[in-house]
Each structure stands twice: as structure tokens, then as C-alpha cells.
C-alpha positions as CSV (number, residue, x, y, z in Angstrom):
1,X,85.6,-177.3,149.8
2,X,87.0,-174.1,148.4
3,X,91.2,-173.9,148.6
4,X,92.3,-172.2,151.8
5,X,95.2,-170.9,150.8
6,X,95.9,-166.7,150.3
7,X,98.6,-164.7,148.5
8,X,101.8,-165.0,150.5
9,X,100.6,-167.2,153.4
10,X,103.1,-169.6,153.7
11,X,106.5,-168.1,151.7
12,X,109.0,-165.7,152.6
13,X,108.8,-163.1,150.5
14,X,110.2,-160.8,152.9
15,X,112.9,-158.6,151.1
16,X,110.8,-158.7,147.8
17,X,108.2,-157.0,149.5
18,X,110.8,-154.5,151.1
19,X,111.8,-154.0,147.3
20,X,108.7,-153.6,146.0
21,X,108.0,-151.0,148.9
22,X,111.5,-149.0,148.0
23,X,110.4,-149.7,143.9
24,X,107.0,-148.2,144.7
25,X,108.8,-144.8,145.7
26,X,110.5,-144.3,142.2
27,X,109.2,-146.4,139.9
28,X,104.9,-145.8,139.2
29,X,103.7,-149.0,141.2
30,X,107.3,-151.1,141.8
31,X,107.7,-152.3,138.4
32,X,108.5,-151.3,135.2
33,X,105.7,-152.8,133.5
34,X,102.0,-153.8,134.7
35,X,101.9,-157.4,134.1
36,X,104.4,-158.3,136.8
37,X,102.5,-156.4,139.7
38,X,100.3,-159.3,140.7
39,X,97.4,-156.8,141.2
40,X,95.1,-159.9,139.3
41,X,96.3,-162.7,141.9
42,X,97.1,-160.8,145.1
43,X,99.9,-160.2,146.8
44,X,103.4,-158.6,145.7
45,X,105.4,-159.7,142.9
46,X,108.4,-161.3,143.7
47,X,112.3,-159.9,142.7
48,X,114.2,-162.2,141.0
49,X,118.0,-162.7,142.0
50,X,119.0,-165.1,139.3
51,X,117.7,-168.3,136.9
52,X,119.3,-171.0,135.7
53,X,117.9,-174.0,133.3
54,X,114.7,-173.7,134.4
55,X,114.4,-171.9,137.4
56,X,114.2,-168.7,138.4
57,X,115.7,-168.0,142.3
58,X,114.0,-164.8,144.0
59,X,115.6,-162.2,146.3
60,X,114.5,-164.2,149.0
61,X,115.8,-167.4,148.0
62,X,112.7,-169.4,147.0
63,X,113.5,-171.2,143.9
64,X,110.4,-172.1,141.2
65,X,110.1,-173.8,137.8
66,X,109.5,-171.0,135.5
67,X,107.0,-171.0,132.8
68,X,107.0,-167.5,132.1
69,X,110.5,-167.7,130.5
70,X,111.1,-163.9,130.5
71,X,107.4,-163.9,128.3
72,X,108.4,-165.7,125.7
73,X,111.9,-165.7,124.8
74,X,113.3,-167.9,127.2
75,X,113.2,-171.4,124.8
76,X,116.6,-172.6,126.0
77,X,116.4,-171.4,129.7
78,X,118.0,-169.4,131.6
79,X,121.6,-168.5,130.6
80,X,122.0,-171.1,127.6
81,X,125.6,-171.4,127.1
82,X,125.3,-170.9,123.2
83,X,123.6,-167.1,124.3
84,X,126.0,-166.5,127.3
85,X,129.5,-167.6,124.9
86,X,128.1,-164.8,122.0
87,X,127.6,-162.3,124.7
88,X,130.6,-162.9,126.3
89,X,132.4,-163.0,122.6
90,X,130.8,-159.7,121.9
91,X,131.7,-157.2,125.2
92,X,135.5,-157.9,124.2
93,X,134.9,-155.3,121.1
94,X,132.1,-153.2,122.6
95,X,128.4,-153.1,123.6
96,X,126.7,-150.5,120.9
97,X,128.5,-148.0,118.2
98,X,125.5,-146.7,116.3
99,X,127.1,-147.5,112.9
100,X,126.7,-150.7,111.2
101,X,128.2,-154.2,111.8
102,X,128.5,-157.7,110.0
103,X,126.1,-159.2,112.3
104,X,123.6,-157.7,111.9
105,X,124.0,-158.6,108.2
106,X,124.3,-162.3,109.4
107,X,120.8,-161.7,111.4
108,X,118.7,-160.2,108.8
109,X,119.9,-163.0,106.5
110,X,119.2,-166.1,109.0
111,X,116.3,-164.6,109.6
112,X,115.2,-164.3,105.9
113,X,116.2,-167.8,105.1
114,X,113.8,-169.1,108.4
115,X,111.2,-167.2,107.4
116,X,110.8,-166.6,103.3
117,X,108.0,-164.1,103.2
118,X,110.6,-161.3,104.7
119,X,112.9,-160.7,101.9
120,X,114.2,-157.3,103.7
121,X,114.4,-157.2,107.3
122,X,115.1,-153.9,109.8
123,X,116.1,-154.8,113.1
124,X,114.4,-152.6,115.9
125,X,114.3,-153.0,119.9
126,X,111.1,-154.2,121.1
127,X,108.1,-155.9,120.0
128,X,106.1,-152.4,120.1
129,X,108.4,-150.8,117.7
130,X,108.1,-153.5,115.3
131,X,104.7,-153.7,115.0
132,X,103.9,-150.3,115.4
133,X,107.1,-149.8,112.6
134,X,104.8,-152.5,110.5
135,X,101.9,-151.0,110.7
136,X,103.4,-147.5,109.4
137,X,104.8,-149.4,106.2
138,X,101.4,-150.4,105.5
139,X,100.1,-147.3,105.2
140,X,102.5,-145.6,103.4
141,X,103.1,-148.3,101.2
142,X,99.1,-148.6,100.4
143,X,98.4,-144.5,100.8
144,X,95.4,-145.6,103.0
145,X,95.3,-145.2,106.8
146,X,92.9,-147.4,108.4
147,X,93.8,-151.0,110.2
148,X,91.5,-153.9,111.3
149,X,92.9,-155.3,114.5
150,X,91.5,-157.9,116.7
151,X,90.0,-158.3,120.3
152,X,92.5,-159.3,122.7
153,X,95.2,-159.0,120.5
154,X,98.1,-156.9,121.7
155,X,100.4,-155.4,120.0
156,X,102.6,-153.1,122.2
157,X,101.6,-149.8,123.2
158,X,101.1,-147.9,120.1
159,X,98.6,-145.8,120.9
160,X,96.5,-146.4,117.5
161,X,96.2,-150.5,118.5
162,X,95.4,-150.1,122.4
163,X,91.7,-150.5,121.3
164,X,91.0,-153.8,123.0
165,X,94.1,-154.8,123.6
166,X,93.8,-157.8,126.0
167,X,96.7,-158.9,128.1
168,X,97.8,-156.0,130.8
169,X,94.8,-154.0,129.5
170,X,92.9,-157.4,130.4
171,X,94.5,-157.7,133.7
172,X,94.3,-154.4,135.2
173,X,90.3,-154.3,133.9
174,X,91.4,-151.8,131.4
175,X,89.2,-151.6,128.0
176,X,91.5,-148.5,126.7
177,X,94.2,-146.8,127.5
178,X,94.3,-142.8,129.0
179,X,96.2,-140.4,126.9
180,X,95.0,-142.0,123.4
181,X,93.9,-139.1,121.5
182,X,90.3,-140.2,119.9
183,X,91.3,-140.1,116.3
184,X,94.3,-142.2,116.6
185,X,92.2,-144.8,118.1
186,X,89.4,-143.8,115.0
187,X,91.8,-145.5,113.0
188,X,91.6,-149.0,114.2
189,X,88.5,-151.0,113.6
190,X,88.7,-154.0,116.5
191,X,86.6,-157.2,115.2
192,X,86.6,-160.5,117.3
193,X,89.2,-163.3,116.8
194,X,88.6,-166.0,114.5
195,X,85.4,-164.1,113.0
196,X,86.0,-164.0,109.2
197,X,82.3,-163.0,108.8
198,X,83.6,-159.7,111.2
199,X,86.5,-158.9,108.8
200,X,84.0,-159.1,105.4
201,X,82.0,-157.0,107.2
202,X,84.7,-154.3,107.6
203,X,86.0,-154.2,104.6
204,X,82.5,-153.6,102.6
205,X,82.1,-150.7,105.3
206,X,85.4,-149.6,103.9
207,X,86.2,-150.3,100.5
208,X,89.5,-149.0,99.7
209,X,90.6,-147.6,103.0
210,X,92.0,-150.6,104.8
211,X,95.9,-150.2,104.9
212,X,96.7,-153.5,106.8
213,X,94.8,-156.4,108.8
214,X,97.3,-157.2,112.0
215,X,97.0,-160.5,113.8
216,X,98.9,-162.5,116.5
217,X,98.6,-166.0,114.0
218,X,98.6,-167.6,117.4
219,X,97.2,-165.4,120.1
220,X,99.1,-165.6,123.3
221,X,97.9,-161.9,124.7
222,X,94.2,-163.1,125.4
223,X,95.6,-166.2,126.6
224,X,96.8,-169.0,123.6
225,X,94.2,-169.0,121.5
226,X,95.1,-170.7,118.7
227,X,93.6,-169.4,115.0
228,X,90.3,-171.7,114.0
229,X,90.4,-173.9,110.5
230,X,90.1,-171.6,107.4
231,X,90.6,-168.2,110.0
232,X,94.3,-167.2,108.7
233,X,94.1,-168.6,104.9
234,X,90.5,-166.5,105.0
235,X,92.5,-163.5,106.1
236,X,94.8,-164.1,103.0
237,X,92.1,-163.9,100.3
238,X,90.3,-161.4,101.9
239,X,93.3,-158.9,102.4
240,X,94.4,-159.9,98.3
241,X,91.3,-159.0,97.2
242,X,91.2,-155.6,98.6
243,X,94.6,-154.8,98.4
244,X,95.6,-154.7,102.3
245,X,98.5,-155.8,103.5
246,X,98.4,-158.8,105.7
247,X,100.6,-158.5,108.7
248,X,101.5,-161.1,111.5
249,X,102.7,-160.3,114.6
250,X,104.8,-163.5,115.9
251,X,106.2,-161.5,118.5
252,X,105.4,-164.1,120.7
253,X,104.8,-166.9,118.6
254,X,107.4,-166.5,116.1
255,X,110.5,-169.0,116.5
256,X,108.2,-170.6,119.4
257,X,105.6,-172.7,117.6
258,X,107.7,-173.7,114.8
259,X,111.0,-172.4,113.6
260,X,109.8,-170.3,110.6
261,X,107.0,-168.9,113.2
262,X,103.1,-169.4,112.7
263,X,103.4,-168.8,109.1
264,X,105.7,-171.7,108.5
265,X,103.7,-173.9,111.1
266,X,99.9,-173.0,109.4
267,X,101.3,-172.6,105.9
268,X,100.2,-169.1,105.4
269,X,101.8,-166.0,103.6
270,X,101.7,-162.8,105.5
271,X,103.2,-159.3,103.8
272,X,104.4,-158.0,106.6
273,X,106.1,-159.7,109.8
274,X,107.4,-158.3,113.1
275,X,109.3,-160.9,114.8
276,X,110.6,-160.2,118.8
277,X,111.3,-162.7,121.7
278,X,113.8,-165.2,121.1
279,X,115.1,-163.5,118.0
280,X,116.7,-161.8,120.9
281,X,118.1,-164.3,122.8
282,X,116.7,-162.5,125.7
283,X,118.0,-159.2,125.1
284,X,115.9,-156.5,123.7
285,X,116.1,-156.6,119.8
286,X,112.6,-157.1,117.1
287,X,112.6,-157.1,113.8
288,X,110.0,-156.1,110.8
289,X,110.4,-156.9,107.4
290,X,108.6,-158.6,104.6
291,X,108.6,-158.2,100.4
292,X,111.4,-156.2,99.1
293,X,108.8,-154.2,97.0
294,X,106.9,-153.2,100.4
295,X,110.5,-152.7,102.4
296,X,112.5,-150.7,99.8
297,X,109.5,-147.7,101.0
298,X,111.8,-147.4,104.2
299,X,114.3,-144.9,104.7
300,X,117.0,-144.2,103.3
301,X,115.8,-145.3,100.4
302,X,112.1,-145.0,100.7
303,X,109.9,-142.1,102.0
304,X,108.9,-143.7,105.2
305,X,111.2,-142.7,108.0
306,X,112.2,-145.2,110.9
307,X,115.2,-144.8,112.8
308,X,116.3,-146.1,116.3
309,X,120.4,-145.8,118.1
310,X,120.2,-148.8,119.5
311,X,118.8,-150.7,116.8
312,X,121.4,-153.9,115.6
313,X,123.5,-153.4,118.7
314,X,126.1,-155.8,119.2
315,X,125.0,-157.4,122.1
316,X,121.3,-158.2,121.3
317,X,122.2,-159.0,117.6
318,X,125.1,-161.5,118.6
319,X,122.5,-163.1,121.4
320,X,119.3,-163.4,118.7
321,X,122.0,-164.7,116.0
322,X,123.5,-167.9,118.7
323,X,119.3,-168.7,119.4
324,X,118.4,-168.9,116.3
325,X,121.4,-171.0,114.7
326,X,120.3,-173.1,117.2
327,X,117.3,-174.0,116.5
328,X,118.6,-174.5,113.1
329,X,120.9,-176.8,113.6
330,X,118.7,-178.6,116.3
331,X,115.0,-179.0,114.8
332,X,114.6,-182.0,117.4
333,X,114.0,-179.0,119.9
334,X,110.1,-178.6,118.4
335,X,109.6,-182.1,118.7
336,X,110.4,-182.3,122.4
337,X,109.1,-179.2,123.5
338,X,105.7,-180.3,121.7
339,X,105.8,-183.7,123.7
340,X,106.6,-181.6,126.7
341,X,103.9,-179.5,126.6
342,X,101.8,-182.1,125.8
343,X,102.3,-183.9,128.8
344,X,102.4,-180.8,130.8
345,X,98.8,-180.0,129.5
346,X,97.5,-183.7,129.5
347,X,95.5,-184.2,133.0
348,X,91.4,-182.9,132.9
349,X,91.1,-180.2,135.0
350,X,87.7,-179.9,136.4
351,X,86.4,-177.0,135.1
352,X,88.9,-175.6,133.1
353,X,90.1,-176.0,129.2
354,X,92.9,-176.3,128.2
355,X,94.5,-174.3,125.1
356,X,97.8,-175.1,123.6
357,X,99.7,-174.6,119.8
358,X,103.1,-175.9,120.6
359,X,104.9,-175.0,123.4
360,X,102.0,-172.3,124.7
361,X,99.4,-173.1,127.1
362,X,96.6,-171.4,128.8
363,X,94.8,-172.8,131.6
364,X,91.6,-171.0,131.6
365,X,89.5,-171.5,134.2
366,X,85.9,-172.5,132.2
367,X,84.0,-175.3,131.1
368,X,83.6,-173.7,127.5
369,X,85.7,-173.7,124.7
370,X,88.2,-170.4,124.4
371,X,88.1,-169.0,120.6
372,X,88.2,-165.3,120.9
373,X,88.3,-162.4,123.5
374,X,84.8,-162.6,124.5
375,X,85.1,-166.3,125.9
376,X,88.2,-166.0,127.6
377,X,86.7,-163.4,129.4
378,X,84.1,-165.8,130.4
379,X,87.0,-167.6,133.0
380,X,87.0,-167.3,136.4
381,X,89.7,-165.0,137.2
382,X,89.0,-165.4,141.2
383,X,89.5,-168.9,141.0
384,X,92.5,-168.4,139.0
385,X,94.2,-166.5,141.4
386,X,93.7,-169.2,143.8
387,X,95.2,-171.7,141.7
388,X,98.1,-168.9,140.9
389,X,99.0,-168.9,144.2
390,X,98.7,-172.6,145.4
391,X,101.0,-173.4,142.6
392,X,103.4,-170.2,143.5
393,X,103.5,-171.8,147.0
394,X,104.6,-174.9,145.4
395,X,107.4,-173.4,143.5
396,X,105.5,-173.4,140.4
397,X,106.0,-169.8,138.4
398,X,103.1,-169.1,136.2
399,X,101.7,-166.1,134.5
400,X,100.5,-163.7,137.3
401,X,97.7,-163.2,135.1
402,X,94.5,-165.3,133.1
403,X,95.1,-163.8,129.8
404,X,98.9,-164.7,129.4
405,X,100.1,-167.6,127.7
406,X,102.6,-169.8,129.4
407,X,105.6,-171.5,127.9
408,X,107.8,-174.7,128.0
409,X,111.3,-174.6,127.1
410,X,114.1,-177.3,126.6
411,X,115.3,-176.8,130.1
412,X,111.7,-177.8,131.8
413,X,113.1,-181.5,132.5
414,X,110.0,-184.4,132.1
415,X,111.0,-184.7,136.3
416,X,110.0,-180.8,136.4
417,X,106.7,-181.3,134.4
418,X,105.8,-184.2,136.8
419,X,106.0,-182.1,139.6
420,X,104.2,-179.4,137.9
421,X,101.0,-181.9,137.5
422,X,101.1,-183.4,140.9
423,X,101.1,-179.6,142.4
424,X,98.2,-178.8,140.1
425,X,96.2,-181.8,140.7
426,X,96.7,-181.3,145.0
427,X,94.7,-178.0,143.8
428,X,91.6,-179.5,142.6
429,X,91.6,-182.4,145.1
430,X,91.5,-179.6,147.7
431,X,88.7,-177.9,146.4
């Protein structure tokens, strides 16, 4: 029989909705942005009070195991004490002062040392400024302006790469964005995931105009989908042949599948990174960079200009630096969070498969196999939403969406991923 249960039925959720009521007046549709709205899987979105290890607590008290983790970032849990010590270190000699610092020094160069393929590294403040920072080197550094980009890959809210975009775009039923003039989006040429033949394709149709090819190595904005055999190393020879620059977004990925990122875990060179997430401790920092030959084109000492205030504040820098000394001194961290998220994704779900590349995981809800944009679209996103809500009733916090990865960290206890499976299973037994 189908689940009974609807959005909000059975928890209090009484002053988030009173929030998201007052939000609604002053902020365009009570949150600040559109993947937390819940407009995929009903009801309201809930207003978080405080987490801690695992859990978040909302404004009405209801306390759930998180495996949203902030999106990403989150790989330690909530407050860590190694993130919450720097922070506290840091706001005894001020928050920002738009000149430069040692740390950020210290950043750039733990960062080059975990990752070798970024020689140079410019910090920035989001994910959207670094790859949209990328993506500017690329052409100035080749002279040529076109990009190949790929379905269901998202890569912030540059106006030139919301062609297909997946995630929010995905969840509101939104192909395109409004207010992208049509020659910035002429720019991008959008070819499915894991579709070398796609990508040949566009660069005979092209010769000599392709500045970059930008990828998520491991998409989490479509849902994981993890890169088929051959895909990325194709991507290498194809970009070195025609003298494009390869970039990887690991946004998402990066410091989360492995702890040099995608590139490290799949053995594959990019020229160009943009790194976000847990470099940040959970504080708003990115960062770009790759060969010195491609990042000396930056200002001041290149012609390409990129600037931001905030960028390197102390705060964000000192926060990103504690993260990811940790994981340098701890590697054991991969290894549990992959037997974690093994467990976590272990039970056969009728009628659903099961992606996962470390500690992602997507739960679509299909019998076929999920490889690219066009089959997860293929899930059932009603039946998702049911499942959404049975587990949020359960004090299980996913992904208010299909087409968002989820994500373990070190604070999900193997007593929390039990309970996770035995709410998930009372789902499909009730069907």
C-alpha cells in the first residue's frame, strides 16, 4: 500500500513555520537560497537553532541526524573543536583587514602540498567565484572563449554555466535561468556526463575555440554520480590535444572523497582546480589555482583582473587551515567514513539504486542505473518526497531534494547509521 504519511503531519514545526512566514516578507521565498525551501518535498523548511556532532536541533526543538552537513563541508560535524579553537584563536586579533596575512600563506601552501596540480592558489569566498574565477583564467590564458560544460553539473551561478545546471535548477523544474543574456549562455556548449563520444564531437565542431572543459570529477549536483572508467583520463587527452584547459570543480568533492580531492582519488591531472567546502571549515572561503604558468596571468602580475575584500579573511582562512591539518594528520578519517557510508548505503531498496564515491550517496528512486543527467531525471521525485518526509519524521535530515548528494561525516556514530537503516527500511515495508 502506498506510505500514508504527508509533509508535516506528525512534527511540530510550529515557530519554523512562523519564521518562514516572517522570512517570506523580506527575504524572496523565506530563504536565502532555493534548495532549502522544500518546494520539491512539501511542506516548509525547518530553522535550525543549533548542531552539534551530528545533529542539527531546529527552532522547534526536534533534533535529527544530519546528512546534509551544511552541503558538504560539514566532515567533522558540527562545531569540531579543532574549527571552533582556530576561530576562537582568531577573533582575539580581528575578523577581516583587507590587507594580507600569514595564514593565508599557510593555506595556499597546505593546500598546494594536498593537491600538486595547483602550484599557485588565490583564495576567493564561495564556490561560484571560484569556478566562475577558473573559468575566466582559461580564457584569457588560451585567448579563446568558448567552454564545454556538462548536464547536471553546477557550478554556481555564473550566468555563462546555468545552461543545464541540475541541482536547484533541477529542483525548482528549472532548465535555465531568467536574466541570462543569450550570448553569454552561447558560450557554453552543455554535453551529457560520462559521454566522451559528446566531447569529440564538440571539439571537431570547434577546432581551436574551446578555452576550457569544466567538470564536477565526481558529480554531486545531479545527485552523486560518480565519473564512468576511462571518462576523466578521456577528458585529459582530449583537452591536451586541442590545447584546452582541463578544469575540475571539487567544490564539493574536493577534501571529501579523498584528501587530495577526485584528482588524487582517480589519479587524474586537471589544469585548473576550484576547491570550496571544507577548505572552509564551514565558513565561506574557495579557492582556484593550478600551474604557475596558467596563474601568474592573474592580477597583479598578469592581465586578468580578480579581486574580492573579503577574500583570505582571518576567520574563514584560520577555520579551512585547522580542517585540513586535520585530515592530514588523521588519514584514518577516509577509511571510516568509507566503511560508514558503506554500511549506510548497504540494504537493497526496492526500486531504487544506490550511487556512492566515498562519503556521497544518492538514493535515487529507480530501477535503472544513474550515469548522467538524463537518467537521474528518470527517478521518481513523488515517491522521493514521500520517503523525504517519512525519514524527516523520523529524525532523519536528508537533502530536501533528488538531485543532491548526501554526506557522512566522522560524527555520524555506526549507532546513528543503524537507526538511519531501520527508519528507511519501515519505509518500504509500509509501502
Amino acid at each position: 500500500m502506498a506510505c500514508a504519511l504527508q509533509p508535516d503531519k506528525y512534527m511540530n514545526k510550529t515557530r519554523s513555520t512562523s519564521l518562514l512566514a516572517r522570512a517570506s516578507k523580506v527575504i524572496p521565498g523565506g530563504v536565502n537560497s532555493p534548495v532549502r525551501a522544500f518546494r520539491s518535498v512539501g511542506g516548509g523548511p525547518l530553522f535550525i537553532k543549533r548542531g552539534e556532532g551530528c545533529r542539527m536541533i531546529d527552532e522547534d526543538d526536534n533534533s535529527f541526524i544530519d546528512y546534509v552537513g551544511s552541503w558538504g563541508p560539514l566532515i567533522l560535524g558540527h562545531k569540531p573543536k579543532c574549527v571552533i579553537d582556530a576561530i576562537n584563536a582568531v577573533l582575539e586579533i580581528g575578523t577581516s583587514f583587507g590587507a594580507p596575512t600569514e595564514r593565508e600563506i599557510v593555506l595556499a601552501e597546505a593546500i598546494r602540498d594536498a593537491v600538486p596540480s595547483m602550484e599557485m592558489v588565490r583564495l576567493v569566498n564561495s564556490g561560484t567565484e571560484a569556478a566562475m574565477s577558473a573559468l575566466r583564467v582559461a580564457r584569457g590564458f588560451t585567448g579563446r572563449d568558448l567552454c564545454i560544460k556538462f548536464e547536471g553539473c553546477y557550478h554556481g551561478h555564473v550566468d555563462s554555466l546555468l545552461v543545464k545546471a541540475g541541482s536547484g535548477l533541477a529542483t525548482l523544474g528549472l532548465s535555465d535561468s531568467a536574466g541570462v543574456p543569450a550570448a553569454f549562455a552561447a558560450t557554453t556548449i552543455s554535453v551529457p556526463f560520462n559521454n566522451l563520444a559528446a566531447v569529440e564531437e564538440a571539439f571537431a565542431k570547434h577546432p581551436g575555440k574551446i578555452a576550457s572543459v569544466m567538470v564536477e570529477p565526481v558529480a554531486g549536483n545531479m545527485g552523486c554520480v560518480p565519473p564512468a572508467p576511462g571518462f576523466l583520463e578521456g577528458l585529459r587527452k582530449l583537452c591536451t590535444a586541442n590545447g584546452t584547459l582541463l578544469i575540475f570543480d571539487e567544490v564539493m568533492c574536493g577534501f571529501r572523497v579523498a584528501f587530495g580531492g577526485a584528482q588524487a582519488r582517480y589519479g587524474v591531472k586537471p589544469d585548473m582546480t576550484a576547491f570550496g567546502k571544507i577548505i572552509g571549515g564551514g565558513l565561506p572561503i574557495a579557492a582556484y589555482g593550478g600551474g604557475a604558468e596558467v596563474m601568474n596571468y592573474v592580477a597583479p602580475v598578469g592581465p586578468i583582473y580578480q579581486a574580492g575584500t573579503l577574500s583570505g579573511n582571518p576567520l574563514a582562512v584560520s577555520a579551512g587551515l585547522a580542517m585540513v591539518t586535520y585530515l592530514k594528520e588523521h588519514p584514518e578519517v577516509y577509511t571510516t567514513l568509507e566503511a560508514r557510508t558503506a554500511a549506510l548505503c548497504s540494504d537493497e531498496l526496492p526500486g531504487v539504486t544506490v550511487n556512492r564515491v566515498g562519503s556521497m550517496f544518492t538514493f535515487f528512486f529507480t530501477t535503472e542505473p544513474v550515469f548522467d543527467y538524463e537518467s537521474a531525471k528518470k527517478a521518481d521525485t513523488a515517491r522521493f518526497a514521500k520517503f523525504f518526509n517519512h525519514m524527516l519524521e523520523r529524525g532523519i535530515y536528508l537533502a530536501p531534494s533528488q538531485f543532491e548528494a548526501g554526506f557522512v561525516g566522522m560524527a555520524h556514530l555506526d549507532s546513528d547509521i543503524d537507526e538511519t537503516r531501520a527508519a528507511a527500511r519501515q519505509f518500504f515495508e509500509a509501502e
